[in-house]
Structures are given as C-alpha cells and as structure tokens.
C-alpha positions in Angstrom: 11.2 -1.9 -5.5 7.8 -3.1 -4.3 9.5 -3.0 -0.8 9.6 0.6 -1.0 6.0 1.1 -2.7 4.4 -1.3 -0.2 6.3 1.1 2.4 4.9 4.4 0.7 1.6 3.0 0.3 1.9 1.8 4.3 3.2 5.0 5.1 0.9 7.4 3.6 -2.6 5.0 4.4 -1.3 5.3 8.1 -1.0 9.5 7.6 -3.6 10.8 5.4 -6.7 8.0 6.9 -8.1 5.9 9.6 -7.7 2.5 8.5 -9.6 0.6 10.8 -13.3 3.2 8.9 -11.8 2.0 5.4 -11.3 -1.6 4.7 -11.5 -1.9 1.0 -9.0 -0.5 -1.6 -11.5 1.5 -2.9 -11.7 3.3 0.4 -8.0 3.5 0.2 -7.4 4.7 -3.1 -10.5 7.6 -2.9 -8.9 8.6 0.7 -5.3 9.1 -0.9 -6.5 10.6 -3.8 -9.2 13.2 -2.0 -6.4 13.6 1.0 -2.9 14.0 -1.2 -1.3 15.5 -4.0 -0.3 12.1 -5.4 -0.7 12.1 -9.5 -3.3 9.2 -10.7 -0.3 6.8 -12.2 1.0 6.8 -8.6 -2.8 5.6 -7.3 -2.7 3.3 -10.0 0.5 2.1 -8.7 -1.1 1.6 -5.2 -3.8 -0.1 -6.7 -1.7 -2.8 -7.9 0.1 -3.3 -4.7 -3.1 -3.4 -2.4 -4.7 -5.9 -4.9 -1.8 -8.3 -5.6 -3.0 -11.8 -4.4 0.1 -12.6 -0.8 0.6 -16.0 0.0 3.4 -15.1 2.3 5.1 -12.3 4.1 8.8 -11.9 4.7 9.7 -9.6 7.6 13.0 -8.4 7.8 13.1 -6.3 10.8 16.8 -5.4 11.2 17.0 -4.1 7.7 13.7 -3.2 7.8 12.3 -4.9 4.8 8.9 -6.2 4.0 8.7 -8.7 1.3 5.5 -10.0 -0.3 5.6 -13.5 -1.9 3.0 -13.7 -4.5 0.8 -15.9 -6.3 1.5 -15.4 -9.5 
C-alpha cells in the first residue's frame, strides 16, 4: 500500500508542478491542493508519505515497485 501512495504522490507531483521551484512539502501539499481535486484526507495522506523519516530505498524495476525502509 504505501507502494502505490508513494506512486500517486510521485505521479501527480510530476503532473500538476515543477518540482525542481518547490522543494519543501509544504510547497507540495499547497501545489496539489491549489492544482487538484484531491479531498484534504488524501493531502493528509501525502503529507505523511513525504514526511516519513527513509533510511533506504528498495527499487524493484521489473515489477515496478518502490519500497521505502523506514526509521521507525
């Protein structure tokens, strides 16, 4: 599951703004919100993956998978 929402959250930074103008999450979260229909639990969804703490990525590039390893 956080697979996919890092994916949508990938997906829809890469669609609706420029990332390389907004760096912080707050620049991502008032872009998505001012630039998509997407309710406030979804944002708050987003939040939580672009503020989760990554030690590690896995890349799985034949089943197209992105894994975050956390430090939790």
């Amino acid at each position: 599951m956080l697979t996919d929402l890092l994916r949508d959250v990938i997906e829809k930074m890469n669609i609706f703004m420029n990332i390389t103008l907004s760096t912080t999450v707050d620049d991502v979260l008032v872009a998505l919100s001012k630039n998509t229909p997407l309710p406030e639990d979804a944002l708050s969804e987003y939040e939580k993956v672009l503020t989760e703490n990554v030690t590690h990525l896995n890349i799985g590039t034949r089943k197209k998978v992105i894994e975050l390893v956390l430090d939790r």
